[in-house]
N, C-alpha and C positions, 0 to 999 in steps of 0.2 A: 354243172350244178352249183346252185351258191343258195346255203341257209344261212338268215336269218332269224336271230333270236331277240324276246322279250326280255327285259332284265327285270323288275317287280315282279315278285313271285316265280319269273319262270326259271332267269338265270342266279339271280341272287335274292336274300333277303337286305329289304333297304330301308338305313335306318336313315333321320333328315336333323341335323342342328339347328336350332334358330336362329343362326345365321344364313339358311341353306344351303349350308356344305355337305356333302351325302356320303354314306358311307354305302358299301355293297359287301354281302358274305354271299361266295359263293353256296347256290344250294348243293344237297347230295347228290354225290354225281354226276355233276354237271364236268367237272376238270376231268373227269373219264369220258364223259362222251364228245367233249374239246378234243383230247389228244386223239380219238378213236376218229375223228373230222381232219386229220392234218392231210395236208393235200386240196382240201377241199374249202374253194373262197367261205369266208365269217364274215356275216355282218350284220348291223345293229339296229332295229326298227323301234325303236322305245320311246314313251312322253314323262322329260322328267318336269314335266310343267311351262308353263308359257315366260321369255324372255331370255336374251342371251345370256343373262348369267346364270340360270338353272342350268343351260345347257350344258355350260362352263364346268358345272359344278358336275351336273352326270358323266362329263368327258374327265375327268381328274377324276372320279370314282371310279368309272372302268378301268382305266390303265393301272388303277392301284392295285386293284382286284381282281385283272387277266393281265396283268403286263407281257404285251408281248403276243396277247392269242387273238386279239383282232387288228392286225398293220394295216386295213387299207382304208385311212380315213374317207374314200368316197363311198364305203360299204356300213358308212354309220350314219344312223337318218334320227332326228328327233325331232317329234313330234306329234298330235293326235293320231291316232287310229280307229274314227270312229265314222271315217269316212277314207274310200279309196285312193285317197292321191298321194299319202306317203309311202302304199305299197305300190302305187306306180312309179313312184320317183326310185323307189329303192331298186324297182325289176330294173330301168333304167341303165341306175348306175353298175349294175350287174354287169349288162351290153347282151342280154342272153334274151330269149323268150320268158314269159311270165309265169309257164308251164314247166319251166328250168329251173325255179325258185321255189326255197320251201320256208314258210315262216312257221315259226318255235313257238309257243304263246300259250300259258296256262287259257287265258280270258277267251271262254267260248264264243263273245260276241267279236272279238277285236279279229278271232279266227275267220271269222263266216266274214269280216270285209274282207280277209285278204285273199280267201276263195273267190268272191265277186271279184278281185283285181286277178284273178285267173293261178296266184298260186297254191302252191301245195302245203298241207298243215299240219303240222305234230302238235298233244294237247302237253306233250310234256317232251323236255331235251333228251327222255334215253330211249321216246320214241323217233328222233330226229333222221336216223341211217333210216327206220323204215318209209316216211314218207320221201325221202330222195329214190330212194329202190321202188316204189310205189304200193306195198306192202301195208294192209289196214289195222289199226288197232282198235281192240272190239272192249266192250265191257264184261268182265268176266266175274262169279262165284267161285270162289277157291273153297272145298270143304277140305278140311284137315280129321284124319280120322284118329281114333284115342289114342294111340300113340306117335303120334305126330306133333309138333310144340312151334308156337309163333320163331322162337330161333331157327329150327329146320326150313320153313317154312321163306326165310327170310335170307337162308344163306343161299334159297333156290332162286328166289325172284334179287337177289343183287348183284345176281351174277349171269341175268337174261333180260328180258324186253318186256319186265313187268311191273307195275307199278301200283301200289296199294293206297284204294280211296277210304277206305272202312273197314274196320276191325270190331263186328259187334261182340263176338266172343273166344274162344280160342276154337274153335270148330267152323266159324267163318267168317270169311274175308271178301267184301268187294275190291273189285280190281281192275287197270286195264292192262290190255298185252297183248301183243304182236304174236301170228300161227308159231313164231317160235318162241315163246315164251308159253305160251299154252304147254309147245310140244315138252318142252324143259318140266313146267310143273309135273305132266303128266309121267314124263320118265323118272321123277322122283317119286311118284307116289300118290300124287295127291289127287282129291277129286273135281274136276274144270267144266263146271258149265257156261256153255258162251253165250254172249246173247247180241247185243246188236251193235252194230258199228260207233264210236267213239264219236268221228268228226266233227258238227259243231257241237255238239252236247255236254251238259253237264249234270253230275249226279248231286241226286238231293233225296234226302230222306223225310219221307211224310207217315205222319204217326196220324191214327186214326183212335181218337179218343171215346167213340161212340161203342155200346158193348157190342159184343159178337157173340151170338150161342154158338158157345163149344159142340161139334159135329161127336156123334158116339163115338167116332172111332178114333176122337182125339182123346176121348178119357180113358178108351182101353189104351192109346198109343202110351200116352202118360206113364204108366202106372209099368211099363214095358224093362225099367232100370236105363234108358237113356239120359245123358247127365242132362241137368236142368238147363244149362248153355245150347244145349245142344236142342232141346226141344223149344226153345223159346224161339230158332230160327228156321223150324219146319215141322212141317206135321199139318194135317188140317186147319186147325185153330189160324194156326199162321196163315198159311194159305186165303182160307176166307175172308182173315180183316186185311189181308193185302190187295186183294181182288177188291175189296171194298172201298178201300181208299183211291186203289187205281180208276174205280169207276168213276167216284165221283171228280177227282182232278181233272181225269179226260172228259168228265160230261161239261164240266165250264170250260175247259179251253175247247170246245166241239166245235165252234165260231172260227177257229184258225186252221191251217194247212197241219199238217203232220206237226206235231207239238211235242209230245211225251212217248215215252215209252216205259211197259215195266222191266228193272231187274229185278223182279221177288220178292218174296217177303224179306223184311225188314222188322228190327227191335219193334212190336207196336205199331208195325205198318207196313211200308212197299219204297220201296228203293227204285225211282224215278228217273231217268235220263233226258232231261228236257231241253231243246234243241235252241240255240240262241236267243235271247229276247224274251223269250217262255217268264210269265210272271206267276213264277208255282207259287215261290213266299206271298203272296198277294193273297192266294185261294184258302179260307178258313174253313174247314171241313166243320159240319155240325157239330158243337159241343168241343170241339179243338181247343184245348187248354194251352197256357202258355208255351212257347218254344216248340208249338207243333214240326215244327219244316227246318231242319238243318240243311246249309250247303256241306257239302263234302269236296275235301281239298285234295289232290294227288301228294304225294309224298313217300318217296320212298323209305324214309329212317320211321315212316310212322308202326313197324312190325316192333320198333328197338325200344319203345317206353323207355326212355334215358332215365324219365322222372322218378320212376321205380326203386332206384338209390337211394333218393333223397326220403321220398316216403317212406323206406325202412329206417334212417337213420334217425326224421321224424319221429315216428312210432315208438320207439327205443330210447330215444331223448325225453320224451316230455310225456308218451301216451300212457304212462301209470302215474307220473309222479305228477302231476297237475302241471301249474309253470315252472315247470322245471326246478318244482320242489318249492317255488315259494308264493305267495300271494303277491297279487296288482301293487304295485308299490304307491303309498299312499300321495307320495308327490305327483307322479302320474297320474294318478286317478284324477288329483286333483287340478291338474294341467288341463285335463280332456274337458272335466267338468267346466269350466271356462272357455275352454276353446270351442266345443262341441257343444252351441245353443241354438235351442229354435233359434233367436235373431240370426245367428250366423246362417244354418241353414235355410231360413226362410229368403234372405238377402241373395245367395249365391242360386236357389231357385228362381228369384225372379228374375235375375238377370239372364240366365238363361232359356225360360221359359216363355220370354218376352213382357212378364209384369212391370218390370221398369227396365232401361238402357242398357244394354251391354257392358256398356263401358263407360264411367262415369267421364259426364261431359260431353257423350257421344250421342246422336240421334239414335242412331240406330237401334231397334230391338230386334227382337229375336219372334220371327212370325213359326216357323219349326225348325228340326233340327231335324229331319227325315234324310234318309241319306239323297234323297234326289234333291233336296230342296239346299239355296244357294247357301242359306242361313247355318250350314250344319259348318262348309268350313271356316265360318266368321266364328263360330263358335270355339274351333280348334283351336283358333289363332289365338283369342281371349285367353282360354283354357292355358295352353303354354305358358301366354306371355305371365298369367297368374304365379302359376308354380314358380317361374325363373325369379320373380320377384318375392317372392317364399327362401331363394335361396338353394335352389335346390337346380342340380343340372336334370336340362329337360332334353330329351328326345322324343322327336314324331314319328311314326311310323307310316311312311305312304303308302297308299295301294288305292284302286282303280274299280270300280265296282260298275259298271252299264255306263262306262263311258262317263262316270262321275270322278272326282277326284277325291278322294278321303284319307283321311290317316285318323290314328291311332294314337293319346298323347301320356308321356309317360314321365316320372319327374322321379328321380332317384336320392335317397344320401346313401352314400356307397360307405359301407363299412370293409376295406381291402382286410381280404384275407378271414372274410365270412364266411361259414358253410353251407349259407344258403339265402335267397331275399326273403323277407315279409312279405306278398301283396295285397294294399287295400285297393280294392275297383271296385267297378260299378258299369254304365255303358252308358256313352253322352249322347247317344241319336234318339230319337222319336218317330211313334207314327201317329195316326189316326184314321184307319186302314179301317174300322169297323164303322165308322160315322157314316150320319145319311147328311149326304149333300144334295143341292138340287141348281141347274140349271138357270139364268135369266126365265124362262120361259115357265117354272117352277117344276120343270120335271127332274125324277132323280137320277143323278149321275154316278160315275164313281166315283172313290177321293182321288181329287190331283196330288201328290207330292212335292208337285212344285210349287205350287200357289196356296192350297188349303192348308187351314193352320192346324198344327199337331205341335203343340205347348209342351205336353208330356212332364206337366210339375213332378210327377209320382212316377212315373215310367219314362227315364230314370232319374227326372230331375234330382229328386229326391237322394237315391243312391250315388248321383255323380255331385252333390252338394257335402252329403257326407264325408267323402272323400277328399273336399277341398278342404272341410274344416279339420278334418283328420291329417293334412296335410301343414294348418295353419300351427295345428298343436304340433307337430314334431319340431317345425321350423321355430316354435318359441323352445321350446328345450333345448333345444340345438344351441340357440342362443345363449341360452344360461349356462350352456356348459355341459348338459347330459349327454352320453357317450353310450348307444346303441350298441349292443353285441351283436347284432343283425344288421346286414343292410335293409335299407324300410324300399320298397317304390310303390307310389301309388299310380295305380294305371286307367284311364277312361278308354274304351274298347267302342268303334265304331260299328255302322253295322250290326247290330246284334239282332234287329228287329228281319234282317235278311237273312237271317239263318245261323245268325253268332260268326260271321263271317269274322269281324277284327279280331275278338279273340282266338279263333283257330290261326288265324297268321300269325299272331302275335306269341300264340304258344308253340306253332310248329317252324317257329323263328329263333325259339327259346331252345327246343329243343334240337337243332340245327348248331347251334353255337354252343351246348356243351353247355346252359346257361344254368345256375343252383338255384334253386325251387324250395325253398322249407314250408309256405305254405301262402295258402291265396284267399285270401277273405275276397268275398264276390258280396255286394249289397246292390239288390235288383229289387224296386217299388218297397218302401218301408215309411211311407206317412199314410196311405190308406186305411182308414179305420169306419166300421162303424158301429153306433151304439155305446158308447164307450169300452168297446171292447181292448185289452191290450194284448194281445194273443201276438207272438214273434216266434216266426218258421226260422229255425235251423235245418238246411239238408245239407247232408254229408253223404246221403247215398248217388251211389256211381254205377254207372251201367258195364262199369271194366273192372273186369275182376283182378286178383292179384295184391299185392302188398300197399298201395291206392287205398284202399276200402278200409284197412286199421286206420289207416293214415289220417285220411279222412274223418273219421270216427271220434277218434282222438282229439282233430282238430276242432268237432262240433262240441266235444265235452269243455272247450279251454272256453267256447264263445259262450255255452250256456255257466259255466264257472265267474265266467266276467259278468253277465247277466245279474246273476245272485250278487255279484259284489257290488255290482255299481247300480243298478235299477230292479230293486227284486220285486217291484210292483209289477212286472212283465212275464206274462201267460207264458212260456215257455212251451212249443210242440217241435220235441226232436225227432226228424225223420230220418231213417236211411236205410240201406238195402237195395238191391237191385227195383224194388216197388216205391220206394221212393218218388210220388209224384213231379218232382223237379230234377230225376234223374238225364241226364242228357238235353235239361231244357233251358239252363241258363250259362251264360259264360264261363263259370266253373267248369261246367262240363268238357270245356275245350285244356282243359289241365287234367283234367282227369284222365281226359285220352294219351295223354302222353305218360299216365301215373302217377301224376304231380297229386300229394295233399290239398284239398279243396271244399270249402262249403258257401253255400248261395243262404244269406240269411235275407230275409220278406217280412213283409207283416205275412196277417194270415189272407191268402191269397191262391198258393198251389196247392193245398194239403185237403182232403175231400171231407172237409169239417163241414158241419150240417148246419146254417147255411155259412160261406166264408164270410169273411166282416172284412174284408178288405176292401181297395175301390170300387165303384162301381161306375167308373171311367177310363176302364180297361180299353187301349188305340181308339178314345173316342175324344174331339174335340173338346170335349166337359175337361180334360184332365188339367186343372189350374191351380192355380194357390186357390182361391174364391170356390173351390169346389168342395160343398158340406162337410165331402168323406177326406178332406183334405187335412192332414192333425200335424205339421212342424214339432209341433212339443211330442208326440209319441215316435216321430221321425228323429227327433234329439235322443232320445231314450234308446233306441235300437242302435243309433251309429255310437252314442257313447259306449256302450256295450260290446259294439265289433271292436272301435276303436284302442278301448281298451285292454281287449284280449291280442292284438294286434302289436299292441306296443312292447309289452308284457312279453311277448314268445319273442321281440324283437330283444330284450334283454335292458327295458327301460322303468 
């Protein structure tokens, strides 16, 4: 037998210099299921991007990062996997049968080519012994019962063939696992329903915004004394908008071969397992409000919310005393105020949006920023190169989405010996996924992402413009001499429109590395207005309970505190609580799963105000600077506001 493994996402988390030098951290427990393999040829099927010297650069990041666990340079292949021929080259150099070979591979698609090349698949490394042994890993429900705790829970599955996709609440857990990991759960205790086979599949969580009448016997169930955690992930209620959801996903994908399947209910919906290729994120359930459809990532350390430290030490720090005792300092303030202006914002939206050139002097515009679409990594590169000329050390984070190439771009000033970073984000991709397009012929089509244009001025141009000019103001302080008590990073997160995918790597990266978290401003669509209304959504509620949710709280009290200092002309709507309409639906939410302090600040947009006054070019082609509901000057107003509360907790 001879495995190979993925490195992006599967074996390590990978960060990229712009110079393209790579760095790899081992993921969890990958160096235990290395040694638990000796005996047993390694080797490497991975694309660290096209040309010899990326190769260069992936081959000096392995060796940094396994020195020593993979010796047979003819067992290391780089290159695409989006087609069969470098799992053929790889069975090759093997010298064995194709059916001898087992490849390692988070990427459900990159999996299903290397079945078609005849071998065998693990979706994660600590299911790797089971696909050599031929042993299936299935999707599992773990209930935990009241005296049972995420730590118990955690020291069962780290020490068997199980591996955690989702933690909706402390009473349950999706999961996958080998018949001996089931057996393991089950002899501690806990309660295991199994449902269907792993292999090319991936889990996704689809929320079904549409109402449900509660069944009678969910409001006697209710009213029973079962915790509120606990009834939110069964009982009738549940049941029926999961069935619901599941109907209608599988009634559009009805046109394809075996597509989807359910794993149960889910927070608000049904927990999905969709078989390669499956374009669930694509499918907008009636009335589906932002961030309906999360992907769900395997990880093991995700039971250990690392972030959970930081959020009490948060809480405790600032969450009575305001900034930490004292008001936005007036030099700051008045930093932001110049830095943070419609012109500045409006400029770094057009460029991005495609209203004027990328890059001054360049042709080139920007037709969308969709993750399928070429334009997203011209953007990245932009983006970087931006920041690096800010001053500020940049890193990318790659990762690999339907055989696309993406990252993640993040620009740091590091204050050593910090106890934690600031984040300001936002998310750089686009769609235009709700638009009606129409054929040569004039009939209607679907959107292409490759070719149809998604500008996305507000979603997120807007918030990822913020961010730059919030970037532009630190780097002038900086200058003058101002000295941060926090480290600042501001981060653009790919993918979000796929299910928040950049940001969950990006935080289940963070927490992988042990990395300090104090708190995460998220700005997602903040120039849509209409009517002149000025109404600004703070959410700070979170769908994960625990020392998170102060945390949180506390953090929306600093943004709406900066609010009043800096633009008290602004409607103020604080949301939070587990009802929190933007609970689990914006990139925050992927910090919140690990514990980390977090709030997603919007115009009004998520909150179920009668009618909302936000855009009304929600993933549709309209979404432009030139579009009515389009307001730069109330998009300045909101980011001076984060930006400000941002700086402030950073110790500026």
């Amino acid at each position: 037998m001879t495995a190979f493994f993925d490195i992006g996402t599967t074996l390590a988390d990978v960060s990229a210099a712009p110079d393209g030098s790579l760095t790899f951290r081992p993921r969890p427990r990958v160096l235990e299921v290395l040694d638990a393999l000796a005996g047993t040829p390694v080797g490497i099927i991975s694309n660290p991007g096209p040309g010899a010297q990326a190769r260069a650069h992936a081959a000096a990041a392995l060796d940094a990062a396994f020195p020593g666990r993979f010796p047979t340079a003819a067992l290391v292949h780089w290159g695409p996997k989006d087609t069969r021929a470098i799992f053929d080259a790889a069975v090759a150099s093997a010298g064995v049968a194709a059916g001898a070979c087992v490849f390692v591979g988070e990427d459900p698609d990159e999996r299903a080519v290397a079945r078609e090349a005849g071998l065998r698949t693990a979706p994660h490394p600590v299911f790797a012994a089971a696909a050599i042994e031929r042993r299936p890993v299935v999707w599992i429900r773990i209930g935990l019962a009241a005296e049972q705790g995420l730590d118990d829970l955690r020291a069962t599955a780290d020490a068997s063939e199980v591996v955690p996709v989702h933690v909706p609440s402390p009473r349950l857990v999706l999961a996958m696992a080998t018949a001996a990991g089931v057996q393991a759960l089950e002899h501690a205790g806990f309660d295991v329903d199994q449902r269907d086979p792993v292999d090319d599949t991936v889990a996704f969580l689809v929320r079904d915004d549409r109402p449900v009448p509660p069944p009678s016997a969910f409001a006697a169930g209710a009213a029973d004394g079962r915790p509120e955690d606990f009834v939110a992930d069964a009982g009738p209620e549940a049941d029926a908008r999961a069935a619901a959801a599941f109907a209608f996903v599988a009634g559009r994908l009805s046109g394809l071969t075996r597509t989807v399947t359910s794993l149960g209910p889910a927070p608000g919906g049904v927990y999905v397992a969709a078989v390669a290729g499956t374009p669930v994120e694509d499918i907008h359930i009636p009335d589906a409000r932002h961030g309906h459809t999360e992907r769900l990532l395997p990880d093991p350390g995700l039971l250990g919310r690392p972030g959970q430290r930081d959020a009490e030490a948060f809480a405790a720090a600032v969450g009575l005393a305001g900034f930490a005792g004292a008001a936005p300092s007036p030099a700051t303030v008045a930093a932001v105020r110049a830095a943070v202006t419609s012109d500045a914002l409006r400029e770094h939206v057009a460029r991005i949006s495609g209203a004027a050139p990328l890059i001054d002097g360049e042709p080139q515009r920007v037709r969308s920023r969709d993750a399928a679409n070429a334009d997203n990594m011209a953007v990245v590169d932009a983006l970087a190169a931006h920041f690096q000329g800010l001053g500020f050390s940049v890193t990318l984070q790659p990762f690999t989405w339907r055989g696309h190439r993406l990252a993640n771009v993040a620009a740091e000033h590091l204050v050593p010996g910090s106890d934690g970073a600031v984040l300001v984000t936002a998310h750089l991709d686009s769609t235009a996924a709700q638009g009606d397009f129409v054929d040569p012929t004039g009939q209607r089509r679907p959107y292409d992402p490759r070719t149809d244009p998604a500008p996305g001025a507000d979603d997120d141009g807007s918030g990822a413009a913020a961010v730059l000019a919030a970037a532009a103001c630190v780097s002038g302080l900086v200058a003058q001499g101002a000295a941060p008590e926090r480290t600042i990073r501001f981060v653009l997160f790919n993918a979000e429109e796929q299910g928040l995918i950049g940001s969950k790597l990006y935080a289940r990266a963070a927490a992988a590395g042990a990395d300090r978290i104090a708190a995460v401003f998220q700005m997602d669509m903040i120039a849509g207005r209409q009517d002149g209304e000025q109404k600004v959504e703070i959410h700070a509620g979170s769908a994960v309970p625990g020392p998170v949710v102060a945390a949180s709280n506390a953090l929306g009290d600093r943004v709406a505190e900066a609010v009043l200092a800096v633009e008290p002309g602004l409607d103020v709507q604080r949301l939070t609580g587990s009802t929190d309409p933007a609970a689990g639906r914006s990139d925050h939410a992927s910090f919140h799963e690990r514990g980390w302090a977090a709030v997603a600040v919007s115009e009004n947009f998520f909150a179920d105000t009668a009618p909302a006054t936000g855009t009304r070019q929600y993933h549709l082609p309209g979404d432009t600077l030139d579009d009515a509901d389009y307001d730069p000057g109330y998009a300045a107003a909101i980011a001076r506001s984060v930006t400000v509360a941002a700086l402030t907790l950073a110790g500026l």
